[in-house]
BALOBA-1460 file (C-alpha; in Angstrom, 3 decimals):
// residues 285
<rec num="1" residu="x" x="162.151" y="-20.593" z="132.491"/>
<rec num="2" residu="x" x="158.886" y="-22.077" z="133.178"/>
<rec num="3" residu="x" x="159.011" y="-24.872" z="131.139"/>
<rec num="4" residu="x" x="162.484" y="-25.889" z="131.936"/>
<rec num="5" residu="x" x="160.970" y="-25.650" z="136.156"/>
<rec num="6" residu="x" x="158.072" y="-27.993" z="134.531"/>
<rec num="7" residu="x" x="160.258" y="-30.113" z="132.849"/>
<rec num="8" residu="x" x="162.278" y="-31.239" z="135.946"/>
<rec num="9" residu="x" x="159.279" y="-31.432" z="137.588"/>
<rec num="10" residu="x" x="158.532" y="-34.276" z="134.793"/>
<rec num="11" residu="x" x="161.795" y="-36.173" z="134.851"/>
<rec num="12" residu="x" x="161.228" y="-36.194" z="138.791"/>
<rec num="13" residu="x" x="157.440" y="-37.261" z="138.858"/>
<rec num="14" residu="x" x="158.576" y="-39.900" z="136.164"/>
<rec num="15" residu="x" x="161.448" y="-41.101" z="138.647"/>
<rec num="16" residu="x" x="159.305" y="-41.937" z="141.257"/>
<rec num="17" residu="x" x="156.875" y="-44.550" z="139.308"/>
<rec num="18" residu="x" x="157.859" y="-47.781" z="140.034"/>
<rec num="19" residu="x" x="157.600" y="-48.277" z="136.140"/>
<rec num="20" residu="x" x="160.756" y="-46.752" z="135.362"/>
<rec num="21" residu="x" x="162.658" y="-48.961" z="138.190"/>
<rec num="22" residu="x" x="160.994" y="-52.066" z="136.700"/>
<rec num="23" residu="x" x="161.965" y="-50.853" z="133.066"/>
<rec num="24" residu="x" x="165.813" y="-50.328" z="134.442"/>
<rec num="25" residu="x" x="165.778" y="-53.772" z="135.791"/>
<rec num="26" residu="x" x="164.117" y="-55.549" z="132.818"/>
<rec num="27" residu="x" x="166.691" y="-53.485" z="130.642"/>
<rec num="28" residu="x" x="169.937" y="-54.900" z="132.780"/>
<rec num="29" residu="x" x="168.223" y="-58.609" z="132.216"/>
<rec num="30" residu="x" x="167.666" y="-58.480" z="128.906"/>
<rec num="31" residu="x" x="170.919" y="-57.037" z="128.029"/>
<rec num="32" residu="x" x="172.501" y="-59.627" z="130.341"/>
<rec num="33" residu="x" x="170.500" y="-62.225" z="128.367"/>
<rec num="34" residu="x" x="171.244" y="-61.242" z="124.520"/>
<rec num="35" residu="x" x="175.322" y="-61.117" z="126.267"/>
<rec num="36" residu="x" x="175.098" y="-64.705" z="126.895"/>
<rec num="37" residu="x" x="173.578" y="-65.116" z="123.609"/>
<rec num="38" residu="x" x="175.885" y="-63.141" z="121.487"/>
<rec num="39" residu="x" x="178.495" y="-65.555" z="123.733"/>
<rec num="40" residu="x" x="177.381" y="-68.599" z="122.318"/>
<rec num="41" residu="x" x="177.248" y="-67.438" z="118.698"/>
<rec num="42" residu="x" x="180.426" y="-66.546" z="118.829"/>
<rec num="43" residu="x" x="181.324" y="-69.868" z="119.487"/>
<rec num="44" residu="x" x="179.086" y="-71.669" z="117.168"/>
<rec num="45" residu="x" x="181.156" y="-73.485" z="114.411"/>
<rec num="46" residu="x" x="180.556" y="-75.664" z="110.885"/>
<rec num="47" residu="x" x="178.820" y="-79.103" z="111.491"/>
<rec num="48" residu="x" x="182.637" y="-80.499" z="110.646"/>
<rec num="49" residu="x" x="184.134" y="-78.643" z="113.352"/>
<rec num="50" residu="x" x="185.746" y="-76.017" z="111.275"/>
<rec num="51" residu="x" x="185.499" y="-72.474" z="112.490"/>
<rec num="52" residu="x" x="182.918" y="-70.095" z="110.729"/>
<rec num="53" residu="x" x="184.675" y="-67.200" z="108.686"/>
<rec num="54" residu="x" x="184.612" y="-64.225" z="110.410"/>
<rec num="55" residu="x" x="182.903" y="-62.379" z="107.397"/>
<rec num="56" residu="x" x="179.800" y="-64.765" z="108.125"/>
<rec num="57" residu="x" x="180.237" y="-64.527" z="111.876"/>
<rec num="58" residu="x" x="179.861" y="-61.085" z="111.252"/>
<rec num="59" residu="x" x="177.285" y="-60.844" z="109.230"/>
<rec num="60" residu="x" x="175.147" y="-63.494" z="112.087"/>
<rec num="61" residu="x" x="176.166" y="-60.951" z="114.770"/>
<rec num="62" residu="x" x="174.193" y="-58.276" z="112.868"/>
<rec num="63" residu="x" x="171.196" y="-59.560" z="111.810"/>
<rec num="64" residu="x" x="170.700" y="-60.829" z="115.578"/>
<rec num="65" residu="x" x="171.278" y="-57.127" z="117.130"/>
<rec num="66" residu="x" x="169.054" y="-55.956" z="114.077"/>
<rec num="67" residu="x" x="166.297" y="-58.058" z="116.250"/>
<rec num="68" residu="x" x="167.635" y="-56.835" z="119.583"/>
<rec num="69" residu="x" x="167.492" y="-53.726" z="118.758"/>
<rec num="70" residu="x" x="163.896" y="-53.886" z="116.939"/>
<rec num="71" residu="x" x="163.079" y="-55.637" z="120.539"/>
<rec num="72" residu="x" x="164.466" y="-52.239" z="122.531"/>
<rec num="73" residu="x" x="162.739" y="-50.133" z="119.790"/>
<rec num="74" residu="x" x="159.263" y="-51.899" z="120.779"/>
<rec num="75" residu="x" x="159.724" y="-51.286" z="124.252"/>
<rec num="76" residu="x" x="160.714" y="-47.490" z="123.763"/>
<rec num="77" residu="x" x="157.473" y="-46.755" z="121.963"/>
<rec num="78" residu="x" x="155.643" y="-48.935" z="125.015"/>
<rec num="79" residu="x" x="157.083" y="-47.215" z="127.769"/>
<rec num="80" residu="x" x="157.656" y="-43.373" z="126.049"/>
<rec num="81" residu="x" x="153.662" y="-44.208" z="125.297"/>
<rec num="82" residu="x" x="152.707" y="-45.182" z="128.754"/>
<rec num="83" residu="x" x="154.616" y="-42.040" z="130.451"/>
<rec num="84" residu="x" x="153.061" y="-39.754" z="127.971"/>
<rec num="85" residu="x" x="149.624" y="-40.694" z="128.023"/>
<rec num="86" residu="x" x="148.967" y="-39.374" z="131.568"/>
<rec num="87" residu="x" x="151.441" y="-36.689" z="131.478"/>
<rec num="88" residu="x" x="148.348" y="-34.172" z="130.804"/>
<rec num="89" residu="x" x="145.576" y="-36.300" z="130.809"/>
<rec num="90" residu="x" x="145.817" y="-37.004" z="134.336"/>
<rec num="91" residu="x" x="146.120" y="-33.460" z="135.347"/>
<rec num="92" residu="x" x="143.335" y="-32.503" z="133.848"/>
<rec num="93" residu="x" x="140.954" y="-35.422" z="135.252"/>
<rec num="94" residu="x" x="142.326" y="-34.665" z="138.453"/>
<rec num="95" residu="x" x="141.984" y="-30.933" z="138.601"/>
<rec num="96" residu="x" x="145.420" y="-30.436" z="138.636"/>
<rec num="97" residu="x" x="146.160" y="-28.520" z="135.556"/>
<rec num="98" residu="x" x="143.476" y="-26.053" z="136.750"/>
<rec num="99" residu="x" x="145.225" y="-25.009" z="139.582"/>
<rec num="100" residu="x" x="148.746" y="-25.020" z="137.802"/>
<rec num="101" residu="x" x="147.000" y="-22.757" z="135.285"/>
<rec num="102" residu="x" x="145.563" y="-20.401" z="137.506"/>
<rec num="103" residu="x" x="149.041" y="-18.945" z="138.445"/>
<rec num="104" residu="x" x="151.301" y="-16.814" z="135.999"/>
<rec num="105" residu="x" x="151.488" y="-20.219" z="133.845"/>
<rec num="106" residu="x" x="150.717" y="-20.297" z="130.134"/>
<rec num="107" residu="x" x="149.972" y="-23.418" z="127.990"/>
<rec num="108" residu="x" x="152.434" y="-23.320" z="125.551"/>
<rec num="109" residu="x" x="155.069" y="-23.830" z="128.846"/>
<rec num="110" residu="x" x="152.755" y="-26.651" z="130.515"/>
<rec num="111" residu="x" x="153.348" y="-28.527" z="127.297"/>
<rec num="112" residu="x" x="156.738" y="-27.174" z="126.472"/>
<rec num="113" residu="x" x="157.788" y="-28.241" z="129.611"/>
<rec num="114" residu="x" x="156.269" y="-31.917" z="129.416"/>
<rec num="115" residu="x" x="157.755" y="-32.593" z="125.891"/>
<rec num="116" residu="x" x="161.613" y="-31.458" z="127.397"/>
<rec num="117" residu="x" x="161.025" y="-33.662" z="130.274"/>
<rec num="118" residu="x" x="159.656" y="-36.715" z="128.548"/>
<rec num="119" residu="x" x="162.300" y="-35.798" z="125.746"/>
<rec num="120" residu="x" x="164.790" y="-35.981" z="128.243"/>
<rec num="121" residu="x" x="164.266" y="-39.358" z="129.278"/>
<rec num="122" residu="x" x="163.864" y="-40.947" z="125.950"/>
<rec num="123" residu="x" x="167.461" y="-39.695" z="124.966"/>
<rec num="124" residu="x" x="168.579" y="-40.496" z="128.849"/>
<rec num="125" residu="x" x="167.048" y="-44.424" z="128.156"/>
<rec num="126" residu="x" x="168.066" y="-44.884" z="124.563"/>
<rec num="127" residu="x" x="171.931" y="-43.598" z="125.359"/>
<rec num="128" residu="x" x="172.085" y="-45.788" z="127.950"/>
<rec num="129" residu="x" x="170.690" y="-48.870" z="127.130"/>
<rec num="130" residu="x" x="172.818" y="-48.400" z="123.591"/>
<rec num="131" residu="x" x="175.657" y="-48.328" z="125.103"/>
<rec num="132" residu="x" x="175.529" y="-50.704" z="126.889"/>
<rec num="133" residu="x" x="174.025" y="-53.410" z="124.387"/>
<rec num="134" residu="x" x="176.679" y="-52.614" z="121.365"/>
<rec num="135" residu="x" x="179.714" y="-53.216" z="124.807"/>
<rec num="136" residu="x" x="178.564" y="-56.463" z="125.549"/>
<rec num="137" residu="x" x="178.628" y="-56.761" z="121.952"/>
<rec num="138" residu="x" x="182.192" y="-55.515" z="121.255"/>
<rec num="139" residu="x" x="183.389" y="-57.475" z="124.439"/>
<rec num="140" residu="x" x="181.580" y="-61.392" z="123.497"/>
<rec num="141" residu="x" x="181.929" y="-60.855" z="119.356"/>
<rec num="142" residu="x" x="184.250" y="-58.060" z="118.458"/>
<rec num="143" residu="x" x="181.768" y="-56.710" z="116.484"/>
<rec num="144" residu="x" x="180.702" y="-52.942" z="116.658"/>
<rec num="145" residu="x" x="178.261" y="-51.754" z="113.926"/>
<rec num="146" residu="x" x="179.291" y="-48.884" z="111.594"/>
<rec num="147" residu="x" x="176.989" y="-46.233" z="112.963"/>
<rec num="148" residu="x" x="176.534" y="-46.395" z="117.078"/>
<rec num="149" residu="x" x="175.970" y="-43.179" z="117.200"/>
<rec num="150" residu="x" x="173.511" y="-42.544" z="114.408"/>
<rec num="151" residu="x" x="171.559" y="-45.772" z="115.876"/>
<rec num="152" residu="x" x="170.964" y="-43.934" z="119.017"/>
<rec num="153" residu="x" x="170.262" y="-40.611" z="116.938"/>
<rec num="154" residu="x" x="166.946" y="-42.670" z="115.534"/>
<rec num="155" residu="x" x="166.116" y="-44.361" z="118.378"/>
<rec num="156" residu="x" x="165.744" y="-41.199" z="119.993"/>
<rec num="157" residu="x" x="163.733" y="-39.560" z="117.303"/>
<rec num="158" residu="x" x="161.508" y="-42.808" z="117.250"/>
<rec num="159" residu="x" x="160.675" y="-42.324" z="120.912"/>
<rec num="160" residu="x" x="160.094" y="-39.021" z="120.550"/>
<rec num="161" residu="x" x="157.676" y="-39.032" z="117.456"/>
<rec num="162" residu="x" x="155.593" y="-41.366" z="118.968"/>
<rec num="163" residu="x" x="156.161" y="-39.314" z="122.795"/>
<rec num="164" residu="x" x="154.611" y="-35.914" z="120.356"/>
<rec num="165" residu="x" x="151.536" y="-38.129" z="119.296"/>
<rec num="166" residu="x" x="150.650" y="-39.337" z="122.195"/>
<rec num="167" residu="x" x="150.431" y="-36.003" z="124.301"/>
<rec num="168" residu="x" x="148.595" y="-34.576" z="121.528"/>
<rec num="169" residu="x" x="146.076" y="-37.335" z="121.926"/>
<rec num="170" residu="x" x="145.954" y="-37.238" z="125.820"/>
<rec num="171" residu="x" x="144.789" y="-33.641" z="125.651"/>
<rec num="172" residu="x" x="141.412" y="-34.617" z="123.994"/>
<rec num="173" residu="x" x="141.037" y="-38.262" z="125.512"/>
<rec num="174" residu="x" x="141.771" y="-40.097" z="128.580"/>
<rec num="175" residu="x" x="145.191" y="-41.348" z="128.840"/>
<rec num="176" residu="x" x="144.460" y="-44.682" z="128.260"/>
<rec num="177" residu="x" x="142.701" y="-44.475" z="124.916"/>
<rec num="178" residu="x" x="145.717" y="-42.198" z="124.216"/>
<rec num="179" residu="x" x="147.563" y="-45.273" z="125.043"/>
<rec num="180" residu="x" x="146.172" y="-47.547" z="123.217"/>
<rec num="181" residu="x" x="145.561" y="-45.358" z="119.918"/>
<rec num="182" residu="x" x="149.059" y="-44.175" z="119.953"/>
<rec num="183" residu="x" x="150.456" y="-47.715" z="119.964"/>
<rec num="184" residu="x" x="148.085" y="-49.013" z="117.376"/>
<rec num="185" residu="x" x="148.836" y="-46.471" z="114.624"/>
<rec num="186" residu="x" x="152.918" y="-47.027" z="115.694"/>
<rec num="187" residu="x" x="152.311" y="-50.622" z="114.565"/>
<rec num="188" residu="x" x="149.960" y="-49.323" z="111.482"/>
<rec num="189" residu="x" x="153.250" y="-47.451" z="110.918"/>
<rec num="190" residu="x" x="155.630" y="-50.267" z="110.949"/>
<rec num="191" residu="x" x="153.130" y="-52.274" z="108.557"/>
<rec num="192" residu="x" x="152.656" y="-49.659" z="106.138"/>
<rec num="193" residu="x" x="156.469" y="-49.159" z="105.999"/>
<rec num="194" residu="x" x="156.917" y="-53.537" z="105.104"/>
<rec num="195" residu="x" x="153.930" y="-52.762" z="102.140"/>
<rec num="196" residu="x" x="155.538" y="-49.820" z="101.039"/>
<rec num="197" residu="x" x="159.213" y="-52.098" z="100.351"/>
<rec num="198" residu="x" x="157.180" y="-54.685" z="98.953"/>
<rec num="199" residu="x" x="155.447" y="-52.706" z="96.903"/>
<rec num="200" residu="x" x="158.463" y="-51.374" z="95.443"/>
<rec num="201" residu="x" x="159.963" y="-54.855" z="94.957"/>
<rec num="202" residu="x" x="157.067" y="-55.902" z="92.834"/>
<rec num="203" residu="x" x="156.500" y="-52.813" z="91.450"/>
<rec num="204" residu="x" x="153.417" y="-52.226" z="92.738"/>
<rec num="205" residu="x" x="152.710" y="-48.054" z="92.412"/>
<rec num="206" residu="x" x="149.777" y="-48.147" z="94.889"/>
<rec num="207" residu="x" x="151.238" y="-50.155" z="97.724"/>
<rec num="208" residu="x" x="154.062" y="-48.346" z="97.431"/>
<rec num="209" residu="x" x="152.098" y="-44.794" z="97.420"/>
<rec num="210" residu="x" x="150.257" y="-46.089" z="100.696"/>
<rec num="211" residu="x" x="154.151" y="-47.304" z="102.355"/>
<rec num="212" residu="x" x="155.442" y="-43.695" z="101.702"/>
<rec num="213" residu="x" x="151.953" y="-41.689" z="102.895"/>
<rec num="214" residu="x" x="152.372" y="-43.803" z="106.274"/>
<rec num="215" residu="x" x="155.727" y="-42.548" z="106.628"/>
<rec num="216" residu="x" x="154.650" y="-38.887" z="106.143"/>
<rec num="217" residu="x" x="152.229" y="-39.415" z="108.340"/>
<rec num="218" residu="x" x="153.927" y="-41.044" z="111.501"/>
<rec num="219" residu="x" x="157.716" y="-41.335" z="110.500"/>
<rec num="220" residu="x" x="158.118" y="-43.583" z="113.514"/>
<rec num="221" residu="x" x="158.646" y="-46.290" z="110.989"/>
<rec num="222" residu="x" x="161.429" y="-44.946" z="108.250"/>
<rec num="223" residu="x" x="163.192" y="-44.014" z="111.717"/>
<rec num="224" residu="x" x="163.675" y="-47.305" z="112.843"/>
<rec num="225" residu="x" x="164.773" y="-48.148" z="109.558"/>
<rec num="226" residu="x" x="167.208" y="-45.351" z="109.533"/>
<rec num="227" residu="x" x="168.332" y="-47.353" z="112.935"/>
<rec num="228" residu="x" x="168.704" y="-50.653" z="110.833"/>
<rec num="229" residu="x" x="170.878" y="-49.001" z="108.146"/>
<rec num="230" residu="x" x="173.513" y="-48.229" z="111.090"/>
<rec num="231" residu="x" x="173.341" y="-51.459" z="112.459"/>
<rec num="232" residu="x" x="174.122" y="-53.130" z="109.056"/>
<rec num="233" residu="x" x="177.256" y="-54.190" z="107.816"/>
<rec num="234" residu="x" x="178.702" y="-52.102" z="105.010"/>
<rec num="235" residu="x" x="179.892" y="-55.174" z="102.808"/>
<rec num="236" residu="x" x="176.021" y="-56.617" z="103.930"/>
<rec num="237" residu="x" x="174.539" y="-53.444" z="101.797"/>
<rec num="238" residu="x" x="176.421" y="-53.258" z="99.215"/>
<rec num="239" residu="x" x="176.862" y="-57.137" z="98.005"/>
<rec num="240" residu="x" x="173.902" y="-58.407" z="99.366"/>
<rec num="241" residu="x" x="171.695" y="-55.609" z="99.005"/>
<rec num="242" residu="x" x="170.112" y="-56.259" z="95.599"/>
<rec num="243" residu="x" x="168.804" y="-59.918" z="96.661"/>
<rec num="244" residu="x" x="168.038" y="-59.292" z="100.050"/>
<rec num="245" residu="x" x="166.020" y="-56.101" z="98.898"/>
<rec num="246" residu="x" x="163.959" y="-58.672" z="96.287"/>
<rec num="247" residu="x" x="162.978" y="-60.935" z="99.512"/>
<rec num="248" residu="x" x="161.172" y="-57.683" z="100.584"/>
<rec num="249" residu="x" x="163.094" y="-58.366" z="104.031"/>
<rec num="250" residu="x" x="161.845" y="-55.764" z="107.066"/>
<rec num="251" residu="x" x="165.003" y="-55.709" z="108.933"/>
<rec num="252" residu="x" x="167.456" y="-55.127" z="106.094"/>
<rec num="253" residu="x" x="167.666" y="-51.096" z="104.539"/>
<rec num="254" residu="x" x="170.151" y="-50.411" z="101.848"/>
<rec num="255" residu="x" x="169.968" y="-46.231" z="102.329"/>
<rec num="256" residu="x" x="169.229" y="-44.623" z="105.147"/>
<rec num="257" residu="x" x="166.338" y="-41.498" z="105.494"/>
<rec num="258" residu="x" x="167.181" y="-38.515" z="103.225"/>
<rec num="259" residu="x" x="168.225" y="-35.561" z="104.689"/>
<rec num="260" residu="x" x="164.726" y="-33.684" z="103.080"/>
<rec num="261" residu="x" x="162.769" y="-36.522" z="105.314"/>
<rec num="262" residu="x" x="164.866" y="-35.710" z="108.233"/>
<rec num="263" residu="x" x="164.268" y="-32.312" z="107.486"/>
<rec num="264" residu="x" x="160.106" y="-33.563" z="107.687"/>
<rec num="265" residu="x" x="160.394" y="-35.724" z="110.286"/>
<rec num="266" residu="x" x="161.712" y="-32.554" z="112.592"/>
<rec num="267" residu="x" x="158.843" y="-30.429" z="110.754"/>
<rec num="268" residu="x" x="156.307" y="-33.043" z="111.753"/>
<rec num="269" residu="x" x="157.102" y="-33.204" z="115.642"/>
<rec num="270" residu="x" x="157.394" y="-29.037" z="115.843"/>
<rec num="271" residu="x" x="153.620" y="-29.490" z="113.970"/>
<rec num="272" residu="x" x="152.476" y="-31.796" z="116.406"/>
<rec num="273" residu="x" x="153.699" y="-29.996" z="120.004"/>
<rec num="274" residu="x" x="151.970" y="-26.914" z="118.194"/>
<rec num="275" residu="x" x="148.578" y="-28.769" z="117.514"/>
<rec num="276" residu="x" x="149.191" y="-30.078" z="121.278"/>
<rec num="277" residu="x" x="149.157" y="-26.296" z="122.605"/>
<rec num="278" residu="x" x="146.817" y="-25.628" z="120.161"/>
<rec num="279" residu="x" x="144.219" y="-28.346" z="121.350"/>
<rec num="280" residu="x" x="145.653" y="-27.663" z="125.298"/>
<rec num="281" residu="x" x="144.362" y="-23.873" z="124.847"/>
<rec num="282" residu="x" x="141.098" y="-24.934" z="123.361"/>
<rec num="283" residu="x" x="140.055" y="-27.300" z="125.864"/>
<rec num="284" residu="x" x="138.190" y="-26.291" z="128.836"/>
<rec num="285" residu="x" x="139.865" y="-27.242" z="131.866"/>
């Protein structure tokens, strides 16, 4: 009961940053913008007038919301990063946490109840801004993607992988190196995951052994991808899969994360919130 009292308490102290208004509004714009985009694709014909085949159009459509999307997925780990990173840290600077500690409050709830809370607004954002991007979609292209609701399922996860991470971190370190060292391994991440397809293009054993021990480690990256899969066209995959997959291309995926990774992935983030009590309990505050 605690933590779900500490979690509102989150969502509420989140709420009244100006960070979250200014993310809102930036959203709105953006997804105004890539709807006058999408627009003019639409429109776009062959240089002899003719009109583009709608296979084609299609297949445009999807590689550009691949890059949306990979531009929403960026600013989920940026923002779910800079709410986290203070979410303890701060207290515990401040002398917060001491007093909120001192009452019939344990540590597994203080951190419980920030991981809900954060949680909460991660799926909150992603479901929102989702929906909305894939209807101004539908309504300027008549395209819709053959797994909307799977794309959000990642998305989510994404932002809450990197979310875990980064309160683990800000329990040892000041929220701003928490920042900072939380965004650069996301990015380590996303690298190791490009190696890791190139080195199984070329057949390269150790570049691909270094792709797939990123992706155990921080599985931010084969989420994302799991994101691309739903985003892709099904004739896309399976026509164009075997050439596209030789260009060692980082926005296409021909399958998505196997059920035994989703199975880690989960593993992984109930690992990390128990390493973040863990390290909470141990620290002197």
């Amino acid at each position: 009961m605690a933590a779900l009292t500490l979690a509102r308490l989150t969502i509420r102290e989140a709420a009244r940053r100006k960070l979250l208004l200014a993310l809102a509004i930036l959203t709105l714009i953006v997804i105004g913008l890539t709807g006058w985009g999408f627009q003019h694709l639409s429109t776009i014909t062959n240089p002899d007038g003719s009109q583009i085949p709608a296979s084609e159009l299609r297949l445009a459509v999807s590689q550009v919301l691949v890059l949306v999307e990979f531009m929403f997925s960026g600013v989920l780990a940026l923002s779910a990063v800079v709410v986290a990173s203070p979410a303890i840290s701060s207290e515990i600077e401040s002398g917060v946490a001491l007093s909120m500690l001192a009452r019939p409050v344990s540590r597994y709830q203080v951190v419980l109840g920030k991981w809900l809370g954060l949680g909460a607004l991660i799926v909150i954002y992603v479901a929102a801004t989702t929906t909305l991007e894939l209807i101004v979609v539908r309504a300027t292209t008549a395209y819709v993607p053959p797994g909307p609701v799977g794309l959000a399922l990642y998305l989510s996860a994404e932002g809450i992988v990197i979310m875990s991470l980064t309160l683990l971190i800000s329990t040892r370190l000041s929220g701003m190196t928490a920042g900072v060292i939380s965004l650069v391994l996301f990015f380590l991440a996303w690298i190791g995951g490009i190696a890791g397809a190139i080195g199984q293009v070329f057949g390269s054993v150790g570049i691909k052994n270094a792709g797939t021990i990123s992706q155990l480690l921080l599985p931010t990256d084969a989420l994302w991808r799991g994101s691309v899969y739903e985003l892709e066209p099904v004739l896309y995959r399976d026509v164009l899969g075997a050439t596209t997959e030789r260009a060692g291309n980082p926005f296409f995926v021909q399958s998505p994360p196997s059920v035994a990774y989703l199975g880690w992935a989960a593993c992984w983030v109930v690992l990390i919130v128990s390493l973040t009590v863990w390290s909470l309990h141990r620290r002197e505050v």
